[in-house]
TORTI-99286 format. One record per residue (C-alpha): residue number from 1; z, x, y; residue in one letter. Coordinates in nm, 2 decimals. Example, Ala and Ser with C-alpha at 12.3 -4.5 7.8 and 13.67 -1.06 7.14 Angstrom:
# TORTI-99286
> n,w,u,v,res
> 1,0.78,1.23,-0.45,A
> 2,0.71,1.37,-0.11,S
This chain:
# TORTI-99286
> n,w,u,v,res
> 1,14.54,12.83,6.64,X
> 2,14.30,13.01,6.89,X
> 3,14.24,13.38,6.83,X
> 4,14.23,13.57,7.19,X
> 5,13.84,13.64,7.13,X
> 6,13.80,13.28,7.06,X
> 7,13.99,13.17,7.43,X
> 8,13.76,13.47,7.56,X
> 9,13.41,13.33,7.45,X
> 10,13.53,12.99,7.55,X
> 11,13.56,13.13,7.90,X
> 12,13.23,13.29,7.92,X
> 13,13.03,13.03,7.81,X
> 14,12.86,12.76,7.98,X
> 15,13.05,12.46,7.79,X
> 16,13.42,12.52,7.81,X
> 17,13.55,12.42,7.47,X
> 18,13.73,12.18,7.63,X
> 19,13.44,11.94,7.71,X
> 20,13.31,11.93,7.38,X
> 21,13.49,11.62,7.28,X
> 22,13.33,11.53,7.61,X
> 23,13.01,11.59,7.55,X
> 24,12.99,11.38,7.18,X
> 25,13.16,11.11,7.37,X
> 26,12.87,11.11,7.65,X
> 27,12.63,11.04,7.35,X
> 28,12.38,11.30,7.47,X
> 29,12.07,11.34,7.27,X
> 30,11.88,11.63,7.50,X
> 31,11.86,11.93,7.22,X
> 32,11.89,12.21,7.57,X
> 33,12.23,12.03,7.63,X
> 34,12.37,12.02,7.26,X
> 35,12.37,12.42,7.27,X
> 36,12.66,12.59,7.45,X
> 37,12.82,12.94,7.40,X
> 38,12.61,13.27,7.39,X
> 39,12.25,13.21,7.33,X
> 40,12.26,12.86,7.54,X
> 41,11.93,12.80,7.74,X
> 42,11.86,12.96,8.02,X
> 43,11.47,12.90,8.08,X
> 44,11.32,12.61,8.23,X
> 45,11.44,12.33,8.05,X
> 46,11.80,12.42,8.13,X
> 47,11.72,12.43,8.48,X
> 48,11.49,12.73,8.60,X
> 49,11.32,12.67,8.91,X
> 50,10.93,12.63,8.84,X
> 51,10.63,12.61,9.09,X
> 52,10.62,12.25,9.08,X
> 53,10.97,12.21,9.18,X
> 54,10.92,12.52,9.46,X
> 55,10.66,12.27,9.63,X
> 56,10.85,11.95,9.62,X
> 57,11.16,12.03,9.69,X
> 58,11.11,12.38,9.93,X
> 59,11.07,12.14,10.24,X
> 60,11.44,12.02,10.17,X
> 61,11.61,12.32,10.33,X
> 62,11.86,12.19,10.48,X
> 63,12.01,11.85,10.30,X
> 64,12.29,11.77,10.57,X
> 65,12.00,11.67,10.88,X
> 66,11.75,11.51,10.62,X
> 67,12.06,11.26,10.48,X
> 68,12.17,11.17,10.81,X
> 69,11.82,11.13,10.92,X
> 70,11.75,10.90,10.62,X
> 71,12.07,10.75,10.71,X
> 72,11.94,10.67,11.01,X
> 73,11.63,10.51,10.91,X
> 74,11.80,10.30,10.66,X
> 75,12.04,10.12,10.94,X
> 76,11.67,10.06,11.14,X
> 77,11.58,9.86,10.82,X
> 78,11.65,9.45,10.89,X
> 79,11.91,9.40,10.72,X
> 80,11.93,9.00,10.69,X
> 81,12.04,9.05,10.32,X
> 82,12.20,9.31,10.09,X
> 83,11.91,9.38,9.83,X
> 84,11.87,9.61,9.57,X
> 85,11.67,9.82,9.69,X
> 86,11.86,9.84,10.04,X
> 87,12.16,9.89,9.81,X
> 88,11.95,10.16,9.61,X
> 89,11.87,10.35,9.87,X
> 90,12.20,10.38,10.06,X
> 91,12.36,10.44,9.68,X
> 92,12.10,10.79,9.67,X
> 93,12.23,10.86,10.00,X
> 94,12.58,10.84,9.91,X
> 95,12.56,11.07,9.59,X
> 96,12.34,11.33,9.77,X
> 97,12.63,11.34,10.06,X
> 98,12.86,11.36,9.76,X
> 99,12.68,11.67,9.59,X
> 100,12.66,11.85,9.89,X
> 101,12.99,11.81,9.99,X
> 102,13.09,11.97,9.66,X
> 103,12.89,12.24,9.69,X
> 104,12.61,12.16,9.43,X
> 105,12.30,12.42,9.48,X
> 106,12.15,12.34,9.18,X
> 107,11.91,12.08,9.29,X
> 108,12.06,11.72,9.25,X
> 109,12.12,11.70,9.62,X
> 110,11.70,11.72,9.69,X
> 111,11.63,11.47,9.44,X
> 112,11.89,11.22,9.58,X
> 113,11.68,11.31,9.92,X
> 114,11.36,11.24,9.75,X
> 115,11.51,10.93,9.63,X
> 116,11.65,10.77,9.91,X
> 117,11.36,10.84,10.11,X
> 118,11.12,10.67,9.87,X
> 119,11.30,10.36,9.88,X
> 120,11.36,10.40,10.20,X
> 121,10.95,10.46,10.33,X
> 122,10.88,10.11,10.08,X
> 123,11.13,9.93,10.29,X
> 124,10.99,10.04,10.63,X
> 125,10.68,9.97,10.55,X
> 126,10.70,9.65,10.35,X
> 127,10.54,9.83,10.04,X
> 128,10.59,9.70,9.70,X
> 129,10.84,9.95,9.52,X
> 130,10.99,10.01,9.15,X
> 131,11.32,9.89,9.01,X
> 132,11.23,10.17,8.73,X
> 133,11.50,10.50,8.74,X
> 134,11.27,10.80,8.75,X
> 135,11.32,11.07,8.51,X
> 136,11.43,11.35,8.70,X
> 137,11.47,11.76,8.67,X
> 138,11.86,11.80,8.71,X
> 139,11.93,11.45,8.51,X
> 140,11.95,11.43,8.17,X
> 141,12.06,11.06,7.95,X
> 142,12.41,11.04,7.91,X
> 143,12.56,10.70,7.74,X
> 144,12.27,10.53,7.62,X
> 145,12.48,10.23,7.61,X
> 146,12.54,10.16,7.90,X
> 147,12.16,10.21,8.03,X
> 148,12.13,9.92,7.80,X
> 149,12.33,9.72,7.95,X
> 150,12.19,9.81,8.24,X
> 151,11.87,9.72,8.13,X
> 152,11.97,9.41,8.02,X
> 153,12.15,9.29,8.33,X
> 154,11.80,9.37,8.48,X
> 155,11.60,9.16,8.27,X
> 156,11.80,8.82,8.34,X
> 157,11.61,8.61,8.53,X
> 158,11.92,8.53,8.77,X
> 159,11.97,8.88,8.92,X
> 160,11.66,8.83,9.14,X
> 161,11.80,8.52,9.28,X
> 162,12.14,8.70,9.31,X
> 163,12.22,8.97,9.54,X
> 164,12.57,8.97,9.54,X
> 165,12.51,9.13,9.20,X
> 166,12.19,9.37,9.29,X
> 167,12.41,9.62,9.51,X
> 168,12.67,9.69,9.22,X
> 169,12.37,9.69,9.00,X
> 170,12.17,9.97,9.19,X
> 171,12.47,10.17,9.22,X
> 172,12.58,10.16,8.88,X
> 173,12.24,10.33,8.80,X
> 174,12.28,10.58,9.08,X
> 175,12.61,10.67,8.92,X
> 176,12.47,10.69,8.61,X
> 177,12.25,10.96,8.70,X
> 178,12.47,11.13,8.88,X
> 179,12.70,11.16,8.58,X
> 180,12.39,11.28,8.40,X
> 181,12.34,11.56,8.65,X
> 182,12.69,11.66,8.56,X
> 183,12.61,11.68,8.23,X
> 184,12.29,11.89,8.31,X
> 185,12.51,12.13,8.43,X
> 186,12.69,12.11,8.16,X
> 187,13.00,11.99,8.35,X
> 188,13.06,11.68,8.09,X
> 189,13.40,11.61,8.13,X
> 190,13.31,11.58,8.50,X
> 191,13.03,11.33,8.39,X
> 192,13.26,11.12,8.17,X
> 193,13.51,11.06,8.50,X
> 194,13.21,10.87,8.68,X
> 195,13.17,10.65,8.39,X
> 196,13.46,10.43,8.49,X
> 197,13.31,10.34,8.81,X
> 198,13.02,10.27,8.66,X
> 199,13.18,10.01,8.40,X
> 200,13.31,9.83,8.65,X
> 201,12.99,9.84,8.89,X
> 202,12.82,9.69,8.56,X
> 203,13.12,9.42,8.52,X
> 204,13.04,9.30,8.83,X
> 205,12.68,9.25,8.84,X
> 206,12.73,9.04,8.57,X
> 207,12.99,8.85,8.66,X
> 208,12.80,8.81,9.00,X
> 209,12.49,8.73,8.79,X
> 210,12.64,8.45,8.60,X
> 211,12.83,8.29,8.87,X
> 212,12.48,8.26,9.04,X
> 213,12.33,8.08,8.72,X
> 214,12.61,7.84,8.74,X
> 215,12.57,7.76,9.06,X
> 216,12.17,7.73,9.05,X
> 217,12.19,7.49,8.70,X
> 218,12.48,7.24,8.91,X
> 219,12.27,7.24,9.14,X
> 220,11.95,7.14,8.98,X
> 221,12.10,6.90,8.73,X
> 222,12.33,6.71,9.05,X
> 223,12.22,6.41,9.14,X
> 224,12.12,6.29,9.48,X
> 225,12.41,6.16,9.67,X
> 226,12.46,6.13,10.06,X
> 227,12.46,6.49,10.19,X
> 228,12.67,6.62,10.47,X
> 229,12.61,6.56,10.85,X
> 230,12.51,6.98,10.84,X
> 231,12.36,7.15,10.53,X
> 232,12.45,7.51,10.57,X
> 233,12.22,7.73,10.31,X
> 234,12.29,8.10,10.27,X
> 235,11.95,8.29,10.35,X
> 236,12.06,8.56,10.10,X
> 237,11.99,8.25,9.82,X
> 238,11.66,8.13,9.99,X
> 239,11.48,8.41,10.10,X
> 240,11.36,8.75,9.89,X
> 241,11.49,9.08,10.09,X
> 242,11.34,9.07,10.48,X
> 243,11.14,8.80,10.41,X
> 244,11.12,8.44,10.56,X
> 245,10.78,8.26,10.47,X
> 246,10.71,8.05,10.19,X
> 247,10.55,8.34,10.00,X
> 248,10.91,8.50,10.00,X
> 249,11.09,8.25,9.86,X
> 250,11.36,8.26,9.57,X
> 251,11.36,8.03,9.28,X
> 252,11.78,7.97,9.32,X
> 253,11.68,7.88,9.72,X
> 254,11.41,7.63,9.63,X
> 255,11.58,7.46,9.37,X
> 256,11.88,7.44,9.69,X
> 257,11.55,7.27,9.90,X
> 258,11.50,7.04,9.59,X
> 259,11.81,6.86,9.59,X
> 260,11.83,6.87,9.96,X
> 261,11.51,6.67,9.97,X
> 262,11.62,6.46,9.71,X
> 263,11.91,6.33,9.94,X
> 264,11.76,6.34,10.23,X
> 265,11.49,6.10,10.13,X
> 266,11.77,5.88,9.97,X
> 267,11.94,5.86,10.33,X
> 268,11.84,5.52,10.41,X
> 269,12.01,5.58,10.80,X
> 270,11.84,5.93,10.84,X
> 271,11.66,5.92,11.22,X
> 272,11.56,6.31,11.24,X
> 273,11.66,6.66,11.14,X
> 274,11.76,6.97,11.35,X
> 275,11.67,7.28,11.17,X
> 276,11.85,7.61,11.28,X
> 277,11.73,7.98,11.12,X
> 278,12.03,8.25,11.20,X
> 279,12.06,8.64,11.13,X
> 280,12.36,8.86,11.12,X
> 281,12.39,9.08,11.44,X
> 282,12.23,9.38,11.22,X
> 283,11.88,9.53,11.31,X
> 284,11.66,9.46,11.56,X
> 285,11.73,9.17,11.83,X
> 286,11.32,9.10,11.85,X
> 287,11.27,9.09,11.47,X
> 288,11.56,8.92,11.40,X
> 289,11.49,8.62,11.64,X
> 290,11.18,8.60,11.51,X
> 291,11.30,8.62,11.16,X
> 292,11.55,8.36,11.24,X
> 293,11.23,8.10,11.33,X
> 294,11.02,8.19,11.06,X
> 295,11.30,8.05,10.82,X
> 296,11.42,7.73,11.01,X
> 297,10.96,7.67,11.03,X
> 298,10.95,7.79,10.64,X
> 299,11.25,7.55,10.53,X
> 300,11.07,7.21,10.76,X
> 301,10.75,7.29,10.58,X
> 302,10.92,7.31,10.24,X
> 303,11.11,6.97,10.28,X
> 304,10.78,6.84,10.44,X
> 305,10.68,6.91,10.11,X
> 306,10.89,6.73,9.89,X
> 307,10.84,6.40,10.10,X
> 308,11.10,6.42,10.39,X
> 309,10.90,6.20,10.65,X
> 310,11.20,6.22,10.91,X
> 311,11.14,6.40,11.25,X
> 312,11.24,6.79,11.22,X
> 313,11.31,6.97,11.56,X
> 314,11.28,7.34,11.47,X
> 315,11.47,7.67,11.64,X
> 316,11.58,7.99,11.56,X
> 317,11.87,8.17,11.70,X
> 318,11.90,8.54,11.54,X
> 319,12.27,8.67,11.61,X
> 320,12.43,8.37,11.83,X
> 321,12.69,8.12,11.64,X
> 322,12.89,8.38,11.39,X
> 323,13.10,8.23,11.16,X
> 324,13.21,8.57,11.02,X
> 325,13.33,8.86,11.20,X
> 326,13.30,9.22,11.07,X
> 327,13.48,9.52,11.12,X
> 328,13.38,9.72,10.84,X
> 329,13.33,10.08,10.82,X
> 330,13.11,10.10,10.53,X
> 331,12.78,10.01,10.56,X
> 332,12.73,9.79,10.23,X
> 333,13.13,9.64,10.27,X
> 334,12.99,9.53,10.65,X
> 335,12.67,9.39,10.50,X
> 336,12.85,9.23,10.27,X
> 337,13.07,9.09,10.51,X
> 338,12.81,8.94,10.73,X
> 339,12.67,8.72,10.47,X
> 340,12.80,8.41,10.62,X
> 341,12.61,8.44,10.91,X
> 342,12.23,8.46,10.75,X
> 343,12.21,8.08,10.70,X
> 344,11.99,7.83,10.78,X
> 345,12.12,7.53,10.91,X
> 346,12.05,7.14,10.85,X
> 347,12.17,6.89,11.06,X
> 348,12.11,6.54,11.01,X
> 349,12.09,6.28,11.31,X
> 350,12.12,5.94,11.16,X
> 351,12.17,5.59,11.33,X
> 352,12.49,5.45,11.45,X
> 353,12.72,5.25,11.21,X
């Protein structure tokens, strides 16, 4: 049984006793975090602003305008697919909203800025960025395990060809180190009630992730047979985030070229092709009509490629023809919902029977 002066240091201390069953569970291995009660931390290490976070973070002053401007910036983004990164960034965006809704002052809410608007600046300007999770002041490791897993999920060659399962992917990080900011703070059984999201974010990257690999080894091991009058691919299989030349490329949408060439050239009653690039009705109308070219051009050349002599008459059509239509509130469930429409289309003319 609790004595009264035990239920009294309890209260004054940083941990509650509560949370220490918490804490063990979170697996935490920061020494500043294993000490609780009177004598905890208080210096730098547990959180004390420092001159280097004074400069990068005093800008920040007010986090509601610089979110909703980043917001912003992020819908400006083409959006012909839902990447990781596009995912990543909209994920920071989200748990910075989240913190300052809740009232957190103690820094998380600039670093989700900082965040987002790295990722966000790469995509804008089309610079190479990193899938790495930076190691940041208000963060520290919780569940090692599960970083594991998603460092494994990472490393499978099929999650680049696969962006159904990037977005859960990038959020489950995001969550991840938002649960670690809780536990910073020394909020841990706060931390652990993330960690259910982010189990299930996990369990459906890889799910995605090896639905994807199925589909990519039927198609590369099915034989030529007589293809359809119209080949419809999904752009989000063929083509890398905002790209559409042959430099960008994925290996699951060339393998999809492979076998189309393959029956293509077995089509003994094949007169000519009709190529068609599409968008979704996100971004830019100018960019995406050009976009919508630049894949129908990339797709002729690639089949040109492979041996398909036939006549190909090229167009691209950005927005026009939906076959899905989206209501959705959410930015990532509309994106999501769209995916129907970023296609490029193959029809076949052949002779008359």
């Amino acid at each position: 049984m609790k004595t009264p002066l035990t239920v009294f240091l309890c209260a004054l201390t940083l941990t509650a006793c509560a949370d220490n069953a918490a804490r063990a569970r979170l697996g935490i291995e920061d020494s500043t975090l294993l000490k609780s009660g009177i004598g905890a931390s208080q210096d730098e290490a547990a959180g004390a602003a420092n001159p280097q976070w004074v400069q990068t973070y005093a800008s920040v002053s007010r986090g509601g305008p610089a979110l909703a401007s980043l917001q912003a910036r992020l819908d400006r983004v083409p959006s012909e697919e839902n990447g990781y990164f596009r995912a990543k960034a909209q994920c920071w965006i989200d748990a910075g909203q989240q913190a300052r809704q809740a009232g957190d002052h103690w820094g998380f809410v600039e670093e989700a800025i900082g965040q987002a608007a790295t990722v966000t600046m790469g995509l804008e300007n089309g610079t190479p960025l990193s899938a790495a999770n930076p190691a940041l002041r208000t963060v520290s490791t919780v569940r090692p395990d599960l970083w594991k897993i998603v460092n494994t999920i990472k490393s499978d060659p099929a999650i680049a060809a696969c962006h159904e399962a990037q977005q859960p992917l990038a959020c489950a990080e995001v969550e991840l180190m938002q649960a670690g900011h809780d536990a910073w703070m020394r909020s841990f059984s706060n931390a652990e009630k993330r960690l259910p999201d982010v189990q299930d974010n996990l369990r459906k990257s890889a799910e995605r992730a090896l639905q994807c690999k199925h589909a990519i080894q039927a198609s590369a091991s099915a034989p030529a047979g007589k293809l359809p009058k119209t080949v419809t691919l999904r752009a989000d299989s063929l083509f890398r985030f905002n790209g559409g030349n042959g430099a960008a490329m994925l290996p699951a949408g060339t393998r999809e070229l492979d076998a189309v060439a393959r029956g293509l050239k077995a089509d003994a009653a094949l007169r000519g092709l009709k190529i068609t690039g599409y968008t979704d009705r996100l971004g830019d109308n100018a960019h995406n009509q050009s976009l919508s070219l630049q894949r129908a051009q990339s797709v002729a050349r690639y089949l040109r490629a492979r041996g398909v002599t036939s006549p190909i008459a090229i167009r691209g059509l950005a927005s026009a023809n939906p076959v899905a239509e989206c209501r959705q509130i959410r930015r990532d469930d509309l994106v999501r919902c769209l995916a129907p429409n970023r296609r490029v289309a193959i029809e076949l003319v052949v002779a008359a029977s």
